[in-house]
C-alpha positions as CSV (number, residue, x, y, z in Angstrom):
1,X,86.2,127.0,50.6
2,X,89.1,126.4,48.7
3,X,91.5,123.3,48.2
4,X,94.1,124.2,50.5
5,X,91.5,125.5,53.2
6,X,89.6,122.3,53.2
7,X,91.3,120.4,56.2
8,X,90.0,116.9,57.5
9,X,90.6,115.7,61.0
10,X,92.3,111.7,60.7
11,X,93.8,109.5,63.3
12,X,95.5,106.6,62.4
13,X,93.8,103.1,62.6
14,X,95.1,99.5,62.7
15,X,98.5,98.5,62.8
16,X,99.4,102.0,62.3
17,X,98.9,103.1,65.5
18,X,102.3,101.2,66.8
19,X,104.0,103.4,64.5
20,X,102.3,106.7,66.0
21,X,102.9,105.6,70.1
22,X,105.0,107.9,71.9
23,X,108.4,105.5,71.5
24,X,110.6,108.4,73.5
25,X,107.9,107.9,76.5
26,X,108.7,104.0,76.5
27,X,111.8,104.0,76.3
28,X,111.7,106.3,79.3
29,X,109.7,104.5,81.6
30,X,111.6,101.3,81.0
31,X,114.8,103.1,82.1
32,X,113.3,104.3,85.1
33,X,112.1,100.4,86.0
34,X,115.5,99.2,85.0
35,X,116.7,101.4,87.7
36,X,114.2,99.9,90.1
37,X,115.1,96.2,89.3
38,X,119.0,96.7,90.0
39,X,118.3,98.6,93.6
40,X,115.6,95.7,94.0
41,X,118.5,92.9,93.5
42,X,120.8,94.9,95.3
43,X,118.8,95.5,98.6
44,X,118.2,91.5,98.0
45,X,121.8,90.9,98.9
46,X,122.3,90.0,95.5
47,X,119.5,88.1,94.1
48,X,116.6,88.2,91.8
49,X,114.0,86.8,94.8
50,X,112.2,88.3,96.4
51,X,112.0,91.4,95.2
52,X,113.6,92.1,91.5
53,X,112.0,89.0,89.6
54,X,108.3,89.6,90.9
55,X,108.7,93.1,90.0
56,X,110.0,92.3,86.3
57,X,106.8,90.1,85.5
58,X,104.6,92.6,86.9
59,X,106.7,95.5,84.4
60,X,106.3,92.7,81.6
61,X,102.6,92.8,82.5
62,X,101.8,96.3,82.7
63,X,104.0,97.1,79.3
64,X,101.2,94.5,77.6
65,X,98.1,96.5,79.8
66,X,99.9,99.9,78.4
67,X,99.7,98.6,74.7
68,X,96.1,97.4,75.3
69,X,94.9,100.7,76.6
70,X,96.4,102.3,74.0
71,X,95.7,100.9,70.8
72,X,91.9,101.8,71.8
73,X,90.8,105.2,71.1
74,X,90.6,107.9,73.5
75,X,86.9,108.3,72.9
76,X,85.7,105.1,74.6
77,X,88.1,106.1,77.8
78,X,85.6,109.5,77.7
79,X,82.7,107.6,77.3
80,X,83.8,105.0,80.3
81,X,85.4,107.6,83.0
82,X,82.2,107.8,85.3
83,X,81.8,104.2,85.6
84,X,85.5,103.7,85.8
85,X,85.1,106.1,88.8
86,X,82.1,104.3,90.2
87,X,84.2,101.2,90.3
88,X,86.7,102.7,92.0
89,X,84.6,103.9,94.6
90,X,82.9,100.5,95.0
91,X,86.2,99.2,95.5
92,X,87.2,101.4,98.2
93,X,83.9,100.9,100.1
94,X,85.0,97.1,99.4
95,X,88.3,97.3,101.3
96,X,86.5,98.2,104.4
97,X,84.5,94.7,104.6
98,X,86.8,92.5,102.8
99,X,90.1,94.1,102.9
100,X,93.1,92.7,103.2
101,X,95.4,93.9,106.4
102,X,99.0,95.1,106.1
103,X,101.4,96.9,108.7
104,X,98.2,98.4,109.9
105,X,96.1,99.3,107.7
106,X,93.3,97.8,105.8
107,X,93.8,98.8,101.9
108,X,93.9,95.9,99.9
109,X,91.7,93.4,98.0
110,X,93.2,89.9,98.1
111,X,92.8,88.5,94.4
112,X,94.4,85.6,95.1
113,X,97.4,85.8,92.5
114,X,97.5,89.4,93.5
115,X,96.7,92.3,96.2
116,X,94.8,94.9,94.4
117,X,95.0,98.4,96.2
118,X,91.9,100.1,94.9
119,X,93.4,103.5,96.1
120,X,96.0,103.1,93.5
121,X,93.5,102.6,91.1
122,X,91.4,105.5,92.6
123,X,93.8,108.1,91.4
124,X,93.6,107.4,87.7
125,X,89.8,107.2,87.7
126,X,89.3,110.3,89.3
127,X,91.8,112.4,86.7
128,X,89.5,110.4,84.1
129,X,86.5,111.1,85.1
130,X,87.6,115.2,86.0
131,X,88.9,115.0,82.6
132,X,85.3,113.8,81.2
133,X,83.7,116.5,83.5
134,X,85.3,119.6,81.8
135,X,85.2,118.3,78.7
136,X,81.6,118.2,78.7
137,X,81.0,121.4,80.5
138,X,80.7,124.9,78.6
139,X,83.9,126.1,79.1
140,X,82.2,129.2,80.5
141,X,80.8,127.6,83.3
142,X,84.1,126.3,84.8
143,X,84.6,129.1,87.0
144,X,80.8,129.2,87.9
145,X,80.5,128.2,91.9
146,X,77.8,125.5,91.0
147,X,79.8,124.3,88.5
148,X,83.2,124.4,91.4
149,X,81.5,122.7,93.6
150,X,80.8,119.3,91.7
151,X,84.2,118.4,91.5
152,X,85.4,119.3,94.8
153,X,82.9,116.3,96.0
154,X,84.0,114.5,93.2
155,X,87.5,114.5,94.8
156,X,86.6,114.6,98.2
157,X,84.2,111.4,98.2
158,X,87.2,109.0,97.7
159,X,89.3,111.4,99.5
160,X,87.6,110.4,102.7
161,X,87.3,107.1,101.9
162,X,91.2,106.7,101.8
163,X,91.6,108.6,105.1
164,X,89.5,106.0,106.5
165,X,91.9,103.1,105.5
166,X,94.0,105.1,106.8
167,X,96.6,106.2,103.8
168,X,97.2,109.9,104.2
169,X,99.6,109.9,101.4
170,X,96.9,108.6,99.0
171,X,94.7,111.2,100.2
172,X,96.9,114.2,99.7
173,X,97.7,113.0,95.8
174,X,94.4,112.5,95.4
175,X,93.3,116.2,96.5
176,X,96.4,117.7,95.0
177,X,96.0,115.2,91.3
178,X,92.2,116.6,91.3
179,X,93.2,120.2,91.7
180,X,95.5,120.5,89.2
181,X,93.1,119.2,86.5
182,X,90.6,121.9,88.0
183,X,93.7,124.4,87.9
184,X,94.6,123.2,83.9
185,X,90.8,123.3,83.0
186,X,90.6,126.9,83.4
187,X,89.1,127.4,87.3
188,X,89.6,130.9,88.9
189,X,92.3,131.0,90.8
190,X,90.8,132.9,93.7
191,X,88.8,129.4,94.3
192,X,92.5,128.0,94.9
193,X,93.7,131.2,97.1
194,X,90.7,129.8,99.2
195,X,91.8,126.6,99.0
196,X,95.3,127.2,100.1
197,X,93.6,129.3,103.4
198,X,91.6,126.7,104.0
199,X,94.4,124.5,104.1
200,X,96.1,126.7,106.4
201,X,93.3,126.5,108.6
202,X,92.9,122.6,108.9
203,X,96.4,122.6,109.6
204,X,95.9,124.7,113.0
205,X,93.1,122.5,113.6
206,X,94.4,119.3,113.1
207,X,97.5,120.5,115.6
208,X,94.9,121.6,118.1
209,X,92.8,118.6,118.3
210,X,95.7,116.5,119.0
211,X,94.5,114.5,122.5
212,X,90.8,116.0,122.4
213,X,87.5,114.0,121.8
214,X,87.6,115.6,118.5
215,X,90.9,114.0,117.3
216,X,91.4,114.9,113.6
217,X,94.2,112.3,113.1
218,X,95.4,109.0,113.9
219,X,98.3,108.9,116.8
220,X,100.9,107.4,114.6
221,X,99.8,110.4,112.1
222,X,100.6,112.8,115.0
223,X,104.1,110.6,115.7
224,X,105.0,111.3,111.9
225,X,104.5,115.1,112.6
226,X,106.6,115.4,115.4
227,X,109.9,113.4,114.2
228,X,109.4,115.6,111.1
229,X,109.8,118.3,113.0
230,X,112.5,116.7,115.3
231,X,113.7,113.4,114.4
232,X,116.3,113.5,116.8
233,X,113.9,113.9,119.6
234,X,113.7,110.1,119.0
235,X,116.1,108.4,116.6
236,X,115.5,105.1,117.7
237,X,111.9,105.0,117.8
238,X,109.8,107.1,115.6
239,X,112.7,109.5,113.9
240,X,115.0,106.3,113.2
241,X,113.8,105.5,109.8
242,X,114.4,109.2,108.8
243,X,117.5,109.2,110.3
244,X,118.7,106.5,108.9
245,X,117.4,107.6,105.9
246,X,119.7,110.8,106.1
247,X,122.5,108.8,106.4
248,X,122.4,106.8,103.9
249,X,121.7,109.9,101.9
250,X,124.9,111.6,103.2
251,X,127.4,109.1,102.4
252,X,126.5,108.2,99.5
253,X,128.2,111.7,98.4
254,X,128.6,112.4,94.5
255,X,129.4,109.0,92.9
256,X,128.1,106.8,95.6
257,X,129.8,103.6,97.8
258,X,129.2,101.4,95.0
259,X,126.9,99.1,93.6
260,X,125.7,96.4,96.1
261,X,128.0,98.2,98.8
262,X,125.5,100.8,100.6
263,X,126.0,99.8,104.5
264,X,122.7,101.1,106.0
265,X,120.8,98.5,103.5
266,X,123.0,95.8,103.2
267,X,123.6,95.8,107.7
268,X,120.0,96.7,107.8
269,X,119.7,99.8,109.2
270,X,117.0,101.4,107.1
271,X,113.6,99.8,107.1
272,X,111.4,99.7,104.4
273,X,114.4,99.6,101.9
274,X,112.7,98.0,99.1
275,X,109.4,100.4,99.1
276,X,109.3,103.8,100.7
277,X,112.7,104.3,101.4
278,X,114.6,102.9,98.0
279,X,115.8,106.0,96.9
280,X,117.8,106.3,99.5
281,X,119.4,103.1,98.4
282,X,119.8,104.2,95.2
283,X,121.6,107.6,96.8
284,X,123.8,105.8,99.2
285,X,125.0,103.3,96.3
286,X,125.0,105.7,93.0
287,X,125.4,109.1,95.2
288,X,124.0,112.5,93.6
289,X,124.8,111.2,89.9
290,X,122.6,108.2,90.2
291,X,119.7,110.5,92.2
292,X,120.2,113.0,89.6
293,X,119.8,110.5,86.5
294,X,116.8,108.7,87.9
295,X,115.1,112.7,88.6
296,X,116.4,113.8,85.2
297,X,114.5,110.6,83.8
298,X,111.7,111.3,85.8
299,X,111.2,115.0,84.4
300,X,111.9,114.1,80.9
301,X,108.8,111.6,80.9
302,X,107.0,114.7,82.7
303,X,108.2,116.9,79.8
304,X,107.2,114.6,76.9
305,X,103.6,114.3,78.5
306,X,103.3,117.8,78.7
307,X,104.3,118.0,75.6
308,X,101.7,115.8,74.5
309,X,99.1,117.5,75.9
310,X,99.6,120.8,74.9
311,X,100.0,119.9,71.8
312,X,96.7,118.2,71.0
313,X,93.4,119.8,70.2
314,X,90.7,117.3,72.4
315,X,90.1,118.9,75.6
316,X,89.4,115.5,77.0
317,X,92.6,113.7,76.0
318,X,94.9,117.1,77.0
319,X,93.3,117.3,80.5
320,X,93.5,113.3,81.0
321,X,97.3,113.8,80.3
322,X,98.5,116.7,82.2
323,X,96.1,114.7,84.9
324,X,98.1,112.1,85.0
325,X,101.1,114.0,84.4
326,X,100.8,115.7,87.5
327,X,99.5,112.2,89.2
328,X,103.0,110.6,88.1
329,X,104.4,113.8,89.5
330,X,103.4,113.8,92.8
331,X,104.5,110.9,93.6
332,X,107.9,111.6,93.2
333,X,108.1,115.0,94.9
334,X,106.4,113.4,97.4
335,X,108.8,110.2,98.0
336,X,111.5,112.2,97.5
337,X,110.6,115.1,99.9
338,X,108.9,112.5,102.4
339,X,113.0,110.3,102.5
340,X,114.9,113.8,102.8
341,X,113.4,114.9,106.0
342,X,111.3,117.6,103.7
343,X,108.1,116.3,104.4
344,X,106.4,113.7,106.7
345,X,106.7,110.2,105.9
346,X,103.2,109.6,104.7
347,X,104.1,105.8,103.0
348,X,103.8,107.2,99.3
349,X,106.3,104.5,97.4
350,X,108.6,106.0,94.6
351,X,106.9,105.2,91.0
352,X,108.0,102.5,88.5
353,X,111.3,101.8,91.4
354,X,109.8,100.6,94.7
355,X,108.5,97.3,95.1
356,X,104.6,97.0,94.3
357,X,102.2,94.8,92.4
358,X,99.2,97.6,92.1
359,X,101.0,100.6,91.8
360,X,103.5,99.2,89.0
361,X,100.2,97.9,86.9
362,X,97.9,100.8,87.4
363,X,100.7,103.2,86.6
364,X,101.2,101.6,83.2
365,X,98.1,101.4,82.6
366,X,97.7,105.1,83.2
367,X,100.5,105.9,80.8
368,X,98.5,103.9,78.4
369,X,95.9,106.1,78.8
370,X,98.1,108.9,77.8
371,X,99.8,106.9,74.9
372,X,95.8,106.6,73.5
373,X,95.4,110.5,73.7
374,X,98.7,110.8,71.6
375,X,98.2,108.3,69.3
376,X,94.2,109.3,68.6
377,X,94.9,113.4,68.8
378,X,93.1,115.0,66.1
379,X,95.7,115.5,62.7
380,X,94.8,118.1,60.2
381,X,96.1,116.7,56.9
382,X,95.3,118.8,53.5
């Protein structure tokens, strides 16, 4: 072998691994925030409690927990991704003895200086652990039914857990997040065709059992179904916050009312303002520009991930990346969809910009996770 084709594999070590995070990344995720802490003063009337302050610390924590999971290397998150899962799983089995209740459901774990939603946490750990799967399997085997079968109860063991709390919008990310790895890691597609009939069948299902023994979902569940299909059947009971939703959408026209001078949040009118339903806020205030910047934001932080991924020659670290990628992705399709009348309101808050101690945490520290792939990718150097 000669000079030239003798290549080494390095990754940078010590101090020098600041110099090698993806900057473009941060700088992105901080503008998204920033857009979150000026709807969060806004919808405040004006004022950093109770909403915007709170949520700054927590983005001031969560930048340190993304610099701490990144600055260690990617290997010891391989080596760590079943027990992370196991965790998580303990967690969830957790919430249903000692969990914390909130507008009617039990999903929280009451730390005291915090509310730790181990769902949150959930959807990380299971792209982690996926990731670890795949990357230890023979890359022949992946479409092998055995070999199928492992992670769809890998996925569906906290999937069920979740529906028990119950959070449907957790559980659809989670199912859709773990499906996406399986897609990226090379699974047959036919397994997916299935999937999707499957789907298509539990649909009819769930739609016939409504008022049987047999009940597949909760009757609020059933409630959310019907004003997405009409809310006008009932705009002041269970289609007003979609309704007011659309309003606020629909006047906020191109440039917006104004900062601070949306009427359905400032009189009141739509509920959950600060969580589910800030984009709405944002919508009525900013109007399509603002919407538009904070999704143009959004897919550029999808785009440099990708990016990432593709572009890096572990198996493990590109899979944990286009894991979370699509993780990150869901949950603004979903918000989005969920506050448009597109899709049920299934309580799925709108990353890094509605209020939340757990989701803002867990979500950094998930983008660390991606910053330690990039940083700790395999370089060739001559």
């Amino acid at each position: 072998m000669s000079y030239l084709e003798y290549r080494v594999q390095t990754v940078p070590t010590g101090l020098s691994k600041v110099f090698h995070l993806n900057w473009a990344l941060i700088l992105l995720l901080t503008a998204v925030s920033a857009f979150g802490f000026l709807m969060l003063y806004s919808v405040a009337g004006g004022s950093m409690t109770p909403w915007a302050e709170p949520q700054m610390k927590r983005f001031a924590m969560g930048m340190g927990v993304m610099f701490l999971v990144a600055m260690v290397p990617v290997y010891f998150w391989r080596n760590i991704a079943a027990l992370a899962y196991l965790v998580s799983l303990l967690l969830l089995v957790a919430v249903e003895f000692i969990g914390a209740t909130g507008m009617g459901a039990q999903r929280w774990i009451d730390l005291g200086f915090m509310r730790l939603q181990p769902s949150e946490l959930t959807k990380i750990t299971l792209v982690m652990f996926l990731a670890a799967y795949y990357d230890w399997l023979d890359i022949r085997k992946v479409s092998h039914i055995f070999w199928v079968i492992l992670p769809v109860l890998i996925i569906l063991l906290p999937t069920f857990l979740v529906l028990g709390q119950p959070d449907l919008g957790t559980a659809i990310l989670l199912v859709a997040g773990g499906g996406i790895v399986m897609f990226a890691a090379g699974v047959h597609w036919a397994y997916f065709g299935a999937v999707i009939g499957g789907g298509v069948g539990l649909v009819a299902a769930v739609l016939q059992s409504r008022g049987t023994p047999w009940q597949l979902l909760k009757d609020y569940q059933y409630r959310r179904i019907d004003t997405f299909l009409d809310p006008e059947s009932d705009p002041l009971g269970a289609g007003y916050h979609i309704t007011q939703s659309k309003i606020a959408l629909g006047s906020g026209g191109w440039t917006g009312r104004g900062f601070m001078q949306g009427t359905q949040s400032r009189l009141n009118f739509l509920p959950e303002k600060h969580t589910d339903f800030i984009f709405t806020t944002l919508a009525e205030e900013f109007g399509f520009i603002g919407a538009a910047s904070l999704l143009t934001l959004y897919g550029l932080i999808i785009l440099f991930c990708l990016a990432s991924a593709f572009s890096n020659k572990d198996r493990f670290a590109s899979l944990l990346t286009i894991g979370i990628a699509a993780t990150f992705f869901l949950f603004f399709a979903v918000n989005m969809s969920m506050v448009m009348g597109l899709a049920p309101v299934v309580g799925v808050p709108l990353p890094l910009v509605s209020y939340g101690g757990s989701a803002m945490l867990v979500l950094l520290a998930a983008f660390g996770l991606v910053q330690s792939a990039h940083v700790h990718r395999p370089r060739g150097t001559v």
